[in-house]
RODO-2510 file (C-alpha; in nm, 4 decimals, decimal comma):
residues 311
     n   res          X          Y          Z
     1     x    -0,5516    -1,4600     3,3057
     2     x    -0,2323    -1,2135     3,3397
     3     x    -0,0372    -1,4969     3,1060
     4     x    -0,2771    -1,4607     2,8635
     5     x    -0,3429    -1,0730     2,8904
     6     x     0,0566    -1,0213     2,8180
     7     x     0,0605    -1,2811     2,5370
     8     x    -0,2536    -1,1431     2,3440
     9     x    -0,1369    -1,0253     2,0434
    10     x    -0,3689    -0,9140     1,7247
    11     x    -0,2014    -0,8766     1,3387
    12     x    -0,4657    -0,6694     1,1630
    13     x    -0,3794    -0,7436     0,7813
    14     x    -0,6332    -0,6585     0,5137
    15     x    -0,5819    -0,7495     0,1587
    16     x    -0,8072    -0,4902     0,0047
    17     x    -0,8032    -0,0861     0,1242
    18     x    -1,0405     0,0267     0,4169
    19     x    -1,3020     0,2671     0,3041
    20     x    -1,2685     0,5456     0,6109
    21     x    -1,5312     0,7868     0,5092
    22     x    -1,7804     0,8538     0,1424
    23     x    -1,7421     1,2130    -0,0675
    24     x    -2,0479     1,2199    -0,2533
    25     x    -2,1607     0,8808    -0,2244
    26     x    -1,7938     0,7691    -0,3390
    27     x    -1,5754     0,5474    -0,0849
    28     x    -1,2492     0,7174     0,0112
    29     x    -1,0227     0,4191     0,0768
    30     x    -0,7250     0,4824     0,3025
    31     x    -0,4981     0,3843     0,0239
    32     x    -0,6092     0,7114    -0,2243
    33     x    -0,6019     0,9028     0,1382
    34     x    -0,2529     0,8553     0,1331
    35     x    -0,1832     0,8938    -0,2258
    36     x    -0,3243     1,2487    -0,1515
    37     x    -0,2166     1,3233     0,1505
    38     x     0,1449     1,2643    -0,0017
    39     x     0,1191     1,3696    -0,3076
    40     x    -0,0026     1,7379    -0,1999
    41     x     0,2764     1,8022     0,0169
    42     x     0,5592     1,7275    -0,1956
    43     x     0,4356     1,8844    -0,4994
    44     x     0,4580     2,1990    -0,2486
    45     x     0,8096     2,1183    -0,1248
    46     x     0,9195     2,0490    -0,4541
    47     x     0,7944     2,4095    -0,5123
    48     x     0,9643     2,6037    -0,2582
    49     x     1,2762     2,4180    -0,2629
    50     x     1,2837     2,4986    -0,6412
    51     x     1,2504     2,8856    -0,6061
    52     x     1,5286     2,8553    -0,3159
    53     x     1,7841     2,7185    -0,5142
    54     x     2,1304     2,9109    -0,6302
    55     x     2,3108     2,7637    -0,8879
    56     x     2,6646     3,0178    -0,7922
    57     x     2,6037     2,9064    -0,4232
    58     x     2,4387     2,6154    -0,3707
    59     x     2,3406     2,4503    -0,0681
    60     x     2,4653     2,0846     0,0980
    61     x     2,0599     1,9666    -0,0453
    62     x     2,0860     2,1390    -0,3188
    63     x     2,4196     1,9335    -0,4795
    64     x     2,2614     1,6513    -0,3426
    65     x     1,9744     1,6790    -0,5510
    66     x     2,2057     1,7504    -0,8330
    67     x     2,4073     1,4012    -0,7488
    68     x     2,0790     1,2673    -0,7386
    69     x     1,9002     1,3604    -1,0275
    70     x     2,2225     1,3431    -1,2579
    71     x     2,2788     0,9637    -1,1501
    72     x     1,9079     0,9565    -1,2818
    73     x     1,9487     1,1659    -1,6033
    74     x     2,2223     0,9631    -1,6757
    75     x     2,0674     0,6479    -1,6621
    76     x     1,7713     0,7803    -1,8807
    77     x     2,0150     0,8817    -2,1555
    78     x     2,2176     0,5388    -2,1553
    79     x     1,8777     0,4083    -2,2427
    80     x     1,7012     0,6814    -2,4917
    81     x     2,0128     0,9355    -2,5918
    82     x     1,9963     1,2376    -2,4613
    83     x     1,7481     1,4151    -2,7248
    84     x     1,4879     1,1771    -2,6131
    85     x     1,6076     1,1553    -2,2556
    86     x     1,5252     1,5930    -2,1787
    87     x     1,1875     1,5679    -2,3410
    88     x     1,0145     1,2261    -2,1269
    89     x     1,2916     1,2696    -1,7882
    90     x     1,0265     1,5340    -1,6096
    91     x     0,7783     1,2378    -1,6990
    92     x     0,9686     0,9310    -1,5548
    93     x     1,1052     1,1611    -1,2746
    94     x     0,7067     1,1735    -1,1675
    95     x     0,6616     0,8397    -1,1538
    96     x     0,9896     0,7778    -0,9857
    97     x     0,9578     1,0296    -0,6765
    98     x     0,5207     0,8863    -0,6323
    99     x     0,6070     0,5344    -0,6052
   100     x     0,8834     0,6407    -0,3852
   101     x     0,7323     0,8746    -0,1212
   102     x     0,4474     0,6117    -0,1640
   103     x     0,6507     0,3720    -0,0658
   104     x     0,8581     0,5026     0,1968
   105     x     0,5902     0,7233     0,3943
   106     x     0,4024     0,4240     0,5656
   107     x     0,7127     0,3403     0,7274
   108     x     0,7539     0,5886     0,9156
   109     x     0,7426     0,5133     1,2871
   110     x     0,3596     0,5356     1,3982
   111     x     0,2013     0,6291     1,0870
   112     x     0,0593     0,2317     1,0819
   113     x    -0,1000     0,2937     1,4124
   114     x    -0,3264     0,5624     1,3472
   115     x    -0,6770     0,4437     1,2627
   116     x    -1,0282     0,4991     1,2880
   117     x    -1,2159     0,3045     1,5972
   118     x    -1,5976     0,2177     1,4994
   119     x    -1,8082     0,0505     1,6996
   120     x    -1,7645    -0,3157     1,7702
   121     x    -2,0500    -0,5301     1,7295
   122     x    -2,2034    -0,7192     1,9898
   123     x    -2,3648    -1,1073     1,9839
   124     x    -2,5915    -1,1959     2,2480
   125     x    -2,5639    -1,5788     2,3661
   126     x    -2,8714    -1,7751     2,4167
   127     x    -3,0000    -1,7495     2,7806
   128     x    -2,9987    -2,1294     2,9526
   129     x    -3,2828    -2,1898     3,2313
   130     x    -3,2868    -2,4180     3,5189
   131     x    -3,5672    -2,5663     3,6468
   132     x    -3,6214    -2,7597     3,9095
   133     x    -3,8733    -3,1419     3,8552
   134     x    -3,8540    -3,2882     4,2209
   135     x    -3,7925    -3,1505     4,5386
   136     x    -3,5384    -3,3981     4,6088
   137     x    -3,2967    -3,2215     4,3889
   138     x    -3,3711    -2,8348     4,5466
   139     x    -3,0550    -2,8698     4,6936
   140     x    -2,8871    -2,9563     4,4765
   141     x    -3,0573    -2,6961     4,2409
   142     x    -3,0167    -2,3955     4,4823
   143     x    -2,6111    -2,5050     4,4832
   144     x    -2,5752    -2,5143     4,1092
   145     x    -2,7715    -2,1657     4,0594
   146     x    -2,5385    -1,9987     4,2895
   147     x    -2,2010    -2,1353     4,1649
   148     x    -2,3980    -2,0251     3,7957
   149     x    -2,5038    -1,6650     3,9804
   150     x    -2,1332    -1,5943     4,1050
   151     x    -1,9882    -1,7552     3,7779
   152     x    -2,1712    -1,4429     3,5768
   153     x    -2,1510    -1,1995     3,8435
   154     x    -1,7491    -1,2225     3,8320
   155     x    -1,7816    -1,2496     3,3730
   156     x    -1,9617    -0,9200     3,3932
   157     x    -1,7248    -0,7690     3,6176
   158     x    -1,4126    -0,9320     3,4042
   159     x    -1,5466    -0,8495     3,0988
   160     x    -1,5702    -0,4635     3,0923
   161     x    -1,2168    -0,4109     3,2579
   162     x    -1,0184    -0,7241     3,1086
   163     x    -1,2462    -0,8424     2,8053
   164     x    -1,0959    -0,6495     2,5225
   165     x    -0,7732    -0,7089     2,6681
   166     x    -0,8182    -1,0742     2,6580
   167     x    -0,9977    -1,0598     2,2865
   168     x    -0,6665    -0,8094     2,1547
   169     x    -0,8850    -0,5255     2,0380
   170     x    -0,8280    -0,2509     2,2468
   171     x    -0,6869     0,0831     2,1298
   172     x    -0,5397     0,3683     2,2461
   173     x    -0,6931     0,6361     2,1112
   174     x    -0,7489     1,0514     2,2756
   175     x    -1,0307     0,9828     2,4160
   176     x    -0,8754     0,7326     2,6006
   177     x    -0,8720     0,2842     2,5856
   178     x    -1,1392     0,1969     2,3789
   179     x    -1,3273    -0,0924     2,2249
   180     x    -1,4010    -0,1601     1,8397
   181     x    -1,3349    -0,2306     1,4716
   182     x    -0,9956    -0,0948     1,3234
   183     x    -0,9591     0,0775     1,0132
   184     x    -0,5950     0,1932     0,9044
   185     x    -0,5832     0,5949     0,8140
   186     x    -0,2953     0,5480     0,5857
   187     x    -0,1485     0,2643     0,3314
   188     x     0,1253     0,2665     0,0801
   189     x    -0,0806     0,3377    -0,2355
   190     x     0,1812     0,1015    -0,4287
   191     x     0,0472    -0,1536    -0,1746
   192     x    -0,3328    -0,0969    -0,3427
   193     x    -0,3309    -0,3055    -0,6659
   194     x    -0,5587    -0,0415    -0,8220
   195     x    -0,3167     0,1882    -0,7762
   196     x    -0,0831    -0,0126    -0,9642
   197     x    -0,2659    -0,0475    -1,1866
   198     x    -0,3193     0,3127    -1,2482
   199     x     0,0364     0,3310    -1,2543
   200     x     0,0655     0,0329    -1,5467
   201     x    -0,1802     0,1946    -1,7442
   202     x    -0,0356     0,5500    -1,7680
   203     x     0,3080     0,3790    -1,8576
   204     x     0,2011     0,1692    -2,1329
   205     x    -0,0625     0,4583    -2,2657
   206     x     0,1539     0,7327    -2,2959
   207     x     0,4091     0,4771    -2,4310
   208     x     0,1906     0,3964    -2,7521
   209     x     0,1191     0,7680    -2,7744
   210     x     0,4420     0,8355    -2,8012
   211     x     0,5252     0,5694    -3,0108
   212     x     0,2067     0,6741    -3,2298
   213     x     0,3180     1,0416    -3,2584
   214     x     0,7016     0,9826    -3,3491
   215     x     0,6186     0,6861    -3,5897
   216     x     0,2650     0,8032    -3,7393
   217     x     0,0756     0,5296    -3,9186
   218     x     0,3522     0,3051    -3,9466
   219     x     0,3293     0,2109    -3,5308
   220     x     0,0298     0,0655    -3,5705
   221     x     0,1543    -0,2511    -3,8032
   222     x     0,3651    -0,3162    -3,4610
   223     x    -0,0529    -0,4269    -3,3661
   224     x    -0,2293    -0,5212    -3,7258
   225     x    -0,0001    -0,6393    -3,9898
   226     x    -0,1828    -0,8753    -4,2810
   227     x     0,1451    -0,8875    -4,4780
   228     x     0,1376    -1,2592    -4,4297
   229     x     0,0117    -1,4765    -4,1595
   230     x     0,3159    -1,4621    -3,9428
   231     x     0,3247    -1,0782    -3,9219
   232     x    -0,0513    -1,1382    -3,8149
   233     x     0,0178    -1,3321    -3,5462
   234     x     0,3316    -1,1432    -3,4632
   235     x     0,0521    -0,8672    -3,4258
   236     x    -0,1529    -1,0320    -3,1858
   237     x     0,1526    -1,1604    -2,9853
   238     x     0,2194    -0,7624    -2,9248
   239     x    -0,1074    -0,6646    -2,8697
   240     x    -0,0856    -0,9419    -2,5687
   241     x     0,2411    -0,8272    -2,4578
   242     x     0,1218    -0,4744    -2,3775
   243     x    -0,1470    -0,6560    -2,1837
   244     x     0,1186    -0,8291    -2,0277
   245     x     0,3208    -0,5060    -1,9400
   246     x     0,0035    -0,3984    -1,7481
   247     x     0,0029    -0,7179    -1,5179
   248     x     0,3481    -0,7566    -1,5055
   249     x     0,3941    -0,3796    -1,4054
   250     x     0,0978    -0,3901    -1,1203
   251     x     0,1305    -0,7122    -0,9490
   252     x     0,5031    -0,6351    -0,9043
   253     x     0,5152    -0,3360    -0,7855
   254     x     0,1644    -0,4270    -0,5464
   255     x     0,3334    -0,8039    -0,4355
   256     x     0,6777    -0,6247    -0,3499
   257     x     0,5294    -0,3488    -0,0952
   258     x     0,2324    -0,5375     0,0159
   259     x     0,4159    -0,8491     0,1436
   260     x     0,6630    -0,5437     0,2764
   261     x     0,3723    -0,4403     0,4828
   262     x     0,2922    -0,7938     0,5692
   263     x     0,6429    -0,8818     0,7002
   264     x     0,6580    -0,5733     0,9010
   265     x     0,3548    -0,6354     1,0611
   266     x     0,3996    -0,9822     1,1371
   267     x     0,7869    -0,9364     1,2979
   268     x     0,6854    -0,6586     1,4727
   269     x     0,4484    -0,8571     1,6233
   270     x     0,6111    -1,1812     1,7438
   271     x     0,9272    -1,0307     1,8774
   272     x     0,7164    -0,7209     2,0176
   273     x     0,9363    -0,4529     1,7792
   274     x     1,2576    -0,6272     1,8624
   275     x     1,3522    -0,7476     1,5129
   276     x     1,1692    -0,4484     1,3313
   277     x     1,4603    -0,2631     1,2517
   278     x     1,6695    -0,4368     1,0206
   279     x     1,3558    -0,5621     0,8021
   280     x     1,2553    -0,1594     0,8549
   281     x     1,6078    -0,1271     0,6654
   282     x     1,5590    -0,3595     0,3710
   283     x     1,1999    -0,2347     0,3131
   284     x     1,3467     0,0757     0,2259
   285     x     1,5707    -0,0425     0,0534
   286     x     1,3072    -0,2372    -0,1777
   287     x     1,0912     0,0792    -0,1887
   288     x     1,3562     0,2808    -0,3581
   289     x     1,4495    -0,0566    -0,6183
   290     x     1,0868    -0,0772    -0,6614
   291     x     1,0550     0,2835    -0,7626
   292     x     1,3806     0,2374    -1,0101
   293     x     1,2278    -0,0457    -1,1884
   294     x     0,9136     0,0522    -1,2821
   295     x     1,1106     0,4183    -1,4037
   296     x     1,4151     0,1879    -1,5764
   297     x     1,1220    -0,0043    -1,7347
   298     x     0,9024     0,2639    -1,8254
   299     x     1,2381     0,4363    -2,0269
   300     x     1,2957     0,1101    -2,1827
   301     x     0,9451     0,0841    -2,3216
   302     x     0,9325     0,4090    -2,4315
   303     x     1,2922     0,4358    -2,5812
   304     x     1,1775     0,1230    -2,7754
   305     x     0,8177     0,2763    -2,9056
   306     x     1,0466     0,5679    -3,0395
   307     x     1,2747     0,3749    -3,2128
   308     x     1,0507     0,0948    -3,3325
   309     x     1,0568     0,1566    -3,7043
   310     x     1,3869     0,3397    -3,7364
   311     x     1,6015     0,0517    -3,7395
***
């Protein structure tokens, strides 16, 4: 029984995001609890470290930032030029620093264990009588019910202290080693394919917008063209492909972090936190490529909605 209590081990891996709690009749999954309780605070550092800054004495995070955020700027205008690269960098910028605090805050060490604990839910098993037909079998009878007596005197008495032990689902929680369902408080919102999709969406809207403002009229016969049956079809091949930015952009993004998630959860738990650190490594690693993709991409797409009928 000590074998097994040591060797127990329970990965707790859901595909879709918990819902930990309703706001007006609306589920709060733990993935948009994240996405706010991240956003919120780093729209208010980003505030105070603004005000702080001093451009004739700055400090050691301050020409970081700089570093930073030129290497950035300077991809942007590689891409776009650098008219087009001061008006839409604020814009990429936000999607760049969301997917990346998105990314990287679930890694942190313990945010993955904090949870919710409901109640777990109990299944009675079907009562088996004994009875007795001749009294040459009493005996034999009165022997079996007491090895069957002390056999569920000694369950009951295993199962409160050991049983969800032996079953993997205890937690630690402040009230103490308790019993239960588990429902993670936070997840990556990247790792949420609604949230991706969210992301997607805004991309490749404000990319046609953009497109539609700068070009007018004309950006539409990218989409509906009747000057001949190829430009038609041409049409309706574009029309798919900003379908297919949508899908491309969300399932990468999701399948990157999620299977992150995954493989974190899964080393961590066959070499008991052993191996976690170098994966640990390369999943930040992928959250900050992850994050530079989908803002390369998003510059691309946009550079090439500008420019599509000035060629």
């Amino acid at each position: 029984m000590l074998l097994k209590l040591f060797l127990t081990v329970e990965v707790h891996i859901s595909f879709q995001p918990e819902v930990l709690f309703n706001f007006f009749s609306q589920g709060i999954t733990n993935s948009l609890y994240t996405a706010l309780f991240v956003l919120i605070p780093t729209i208010f550092l980003i505030i105070i470290f603004s005000r702080n800054f001093n451009a004739l004495k700055p400090s050691k995070i301050e020409l970081f930032l700089e570093m930073f955020l030129g290497g950035l700027f300077g991809l942007v205008e590689s891409i776009m030029g650098e008219k087009n690269a001061l008006k839409y960098f604020s814009f990429l910028l936000t999607f760049f620093v969301f997917i990346l605090v998105s990314n990287w805050f679930p890694l942190l060490p313990g945010i993955s264990s904090i949870g919710l604990v409901g109640e777990e839910k109990h299944t009675e098993e079907p009562s088996v009588e004994y009875s007795t037909t001749t009294s040459s079998n009493n005996v034999l009878d009165t022997e079996e019910g007491v090895v069957l007596s002390e056999t569920a005197t000694v369950k009951e008495e295993v199962e409160p202290t050991f049983g969800c032990l032996l079953k993997g689902k205890c937690y630690l929680t402040t009230s103490g080693i308790t019993t239960g369902s588990f429902k993670h408080m936070f997840r990556a919102p990247t790792a949420d394919l609604s949230a991706g999709m969210a992301l997607a969406l805004i991309s490749v809207v404000v990319t046609n917008i953009v497109g539609f403002k700068t070009n007018k009229l004309a950006y539409l016969s990218k989409y509906i063209n009747f000057n001949g049956p190829i430009n038609f079809v041409v049409g309706i091949l574009e029309i798919i492909s900003e379908i297919g930015k949508i899908v491309s952009f969300s399932f990468r993004l999701f399948g990157n972090i999620f299977a992150g998630e995954v493989l974190l959860v899964v080393i961590t738990a066959i070499s008991f936190g052993a191996a976690t650190l170098p994966f640990l490594g390369l999943e930040l690693f992928v959250g900050v490529i992850q994050a530079l993709v989908f803002f390369m991409l998003t510059a691309v797409f946009l550079n090439l909605a500008i420019e599509h009928h000035h060629s």
